[in-house]
C-alpha positions in Angstrom: 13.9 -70.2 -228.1 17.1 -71.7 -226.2 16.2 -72.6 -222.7 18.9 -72.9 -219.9 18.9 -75.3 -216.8 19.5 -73.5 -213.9 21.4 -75.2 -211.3 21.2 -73.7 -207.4 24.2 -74.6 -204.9 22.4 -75.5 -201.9 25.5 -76.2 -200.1 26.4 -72.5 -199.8 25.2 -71.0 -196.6 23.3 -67.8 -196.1 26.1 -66.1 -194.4 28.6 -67.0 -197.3 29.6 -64.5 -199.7 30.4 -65.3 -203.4 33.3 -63.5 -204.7 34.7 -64.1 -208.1 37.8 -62.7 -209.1 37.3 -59.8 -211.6 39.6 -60.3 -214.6 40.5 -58.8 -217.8 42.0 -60.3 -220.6 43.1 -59.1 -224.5 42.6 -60.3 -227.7 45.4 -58.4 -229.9 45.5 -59.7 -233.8 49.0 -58.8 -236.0 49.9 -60.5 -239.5 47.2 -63.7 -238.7 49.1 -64.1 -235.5 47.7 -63.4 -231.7 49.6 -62.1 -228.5 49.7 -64.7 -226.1 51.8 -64.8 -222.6 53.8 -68.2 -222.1 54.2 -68.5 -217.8 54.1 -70.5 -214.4 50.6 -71.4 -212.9 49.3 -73.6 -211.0 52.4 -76.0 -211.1 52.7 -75.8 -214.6 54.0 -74.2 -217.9 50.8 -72.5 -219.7 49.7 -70.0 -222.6 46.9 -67.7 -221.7 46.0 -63.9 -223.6 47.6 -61.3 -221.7 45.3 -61.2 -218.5 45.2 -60.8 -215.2 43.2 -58.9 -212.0 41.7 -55.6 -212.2 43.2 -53.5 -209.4 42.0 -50.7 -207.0 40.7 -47.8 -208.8 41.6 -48.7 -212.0 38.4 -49.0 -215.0 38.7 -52.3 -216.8 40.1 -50.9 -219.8 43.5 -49.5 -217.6 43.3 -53.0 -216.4 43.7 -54.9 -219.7 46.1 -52.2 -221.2 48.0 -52.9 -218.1 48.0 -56.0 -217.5 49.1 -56.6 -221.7 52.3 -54.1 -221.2 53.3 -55.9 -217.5 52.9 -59.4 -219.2 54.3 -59.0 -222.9 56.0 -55.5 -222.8 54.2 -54.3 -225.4 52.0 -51.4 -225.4 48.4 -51.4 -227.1 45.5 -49.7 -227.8 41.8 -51.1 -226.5 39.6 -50.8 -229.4 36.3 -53.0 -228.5 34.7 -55.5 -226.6 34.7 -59.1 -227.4 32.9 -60.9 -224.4 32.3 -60.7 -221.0 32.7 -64.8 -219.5 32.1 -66.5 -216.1 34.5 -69.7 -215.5 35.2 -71.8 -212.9 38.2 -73.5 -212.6 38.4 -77.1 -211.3 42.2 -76.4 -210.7 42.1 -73.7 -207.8 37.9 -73.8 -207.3 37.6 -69.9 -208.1 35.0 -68.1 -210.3 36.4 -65.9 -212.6 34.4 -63.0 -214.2 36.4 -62.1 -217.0 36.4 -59.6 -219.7 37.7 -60.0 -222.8 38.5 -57.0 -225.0 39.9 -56.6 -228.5 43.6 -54.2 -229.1 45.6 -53.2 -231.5 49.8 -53.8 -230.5 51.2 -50.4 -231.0 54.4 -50.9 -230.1 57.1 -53.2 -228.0 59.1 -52.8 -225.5 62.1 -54.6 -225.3 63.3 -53.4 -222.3 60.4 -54.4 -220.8 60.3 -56.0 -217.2 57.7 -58.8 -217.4 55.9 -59.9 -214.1 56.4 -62.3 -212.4 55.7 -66.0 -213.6 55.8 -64.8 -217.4 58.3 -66.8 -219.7 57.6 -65.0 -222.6 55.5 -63.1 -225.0 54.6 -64.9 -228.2 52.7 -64.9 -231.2 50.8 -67.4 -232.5 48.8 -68.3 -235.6 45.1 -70.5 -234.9 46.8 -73.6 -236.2 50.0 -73.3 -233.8 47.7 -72.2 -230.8 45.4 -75.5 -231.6 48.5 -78.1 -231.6 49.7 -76.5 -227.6 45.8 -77.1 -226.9 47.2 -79.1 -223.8 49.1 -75.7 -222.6 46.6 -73.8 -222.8 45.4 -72.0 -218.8 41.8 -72.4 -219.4 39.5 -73.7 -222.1 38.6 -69.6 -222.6 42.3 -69.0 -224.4 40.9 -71.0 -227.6 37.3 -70.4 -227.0 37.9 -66.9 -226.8 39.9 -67.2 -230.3 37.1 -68.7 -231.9 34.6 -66.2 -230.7 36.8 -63.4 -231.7 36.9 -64.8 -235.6 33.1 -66.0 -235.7 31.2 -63.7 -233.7 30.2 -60.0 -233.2 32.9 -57.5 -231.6 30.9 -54.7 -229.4 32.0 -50.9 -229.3 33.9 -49.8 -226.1 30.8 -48.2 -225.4 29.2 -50.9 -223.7 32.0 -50.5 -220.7 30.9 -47.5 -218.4 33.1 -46.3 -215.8 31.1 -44.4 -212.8 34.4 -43.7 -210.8 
């Protein structure tokens, strides 16, 4: 049995709310290469899956379908679930909650207007990903590489949307 240690911020007061930032990122596979996003943050030039924020209204699934068109310009399809992570960054101090889900590139648009920040959209095999490991946003970009090729992918069914 794997046991956890537990650790409880006592500096947080009672009147203090915890809010992580709800984010959504894809994991989109084509010819042993993966999508990722090249872009400005946090000062620097870094590669990250097309990600971002989940909006007003919108189910997580429109998020990360979203946020992959608005960041590479192409459009996908969601087809299952890879993880759901909880990260702190020591670069801005914020908790994200983010959800990782597995597409399938359908098709690009090259007309595309990428957001803000974006360089470009690339695609990367493991090996190319592993020598820009200084590059990469968070540790989750490889991490979530490696759990994508070693461990279980759930059914889109796990994600309920009571809107």
């Amino acid at each position: 049995m794997q046991t956890r240690n537990i650790i409880i911020n006592t500096n947080t007061s009672k009147n203090e709310s915890f809010t992580p930032h709800l984010t959504v990122a894809t994991i989109i596979e084509k010819d042993n290469k993966f999508l990722f996003v090249e872009e400005h943050a946090e000062g620097r030039v870094v590669l990250n899956q097309p990600a971002g924020h989940l909006e007003t209204g919108e189910s997580l699934i429109d998020a990360a379908i979203r946020e992959a068109y608005e960041e590479t310009g192409w459009k996908i399809d969601i087809t299952g679930l890879l993880n759901i992570n909880l990260y702190h960054s020591d670069h801005n101090n914020i908790t994200y909650h983010r959800t990782t889900f597995i597409g399938k590139a359908l098709k690009h648009d090259a007309e595309a207007k990428l957001d803000t920040g974006i360089i470009q959209a690339l695609w990367l095999t493991l090996e190319e990903l592993k020598a820009r490991k200084e590059h990469h946003r968070s540790p989750l970009v490889s991490l979530s590489i490696e759990q994508y090729l070693s461990e279980p992918h759930y059914p889109l069914a796990l994600v309920k949307d009571y809107r």
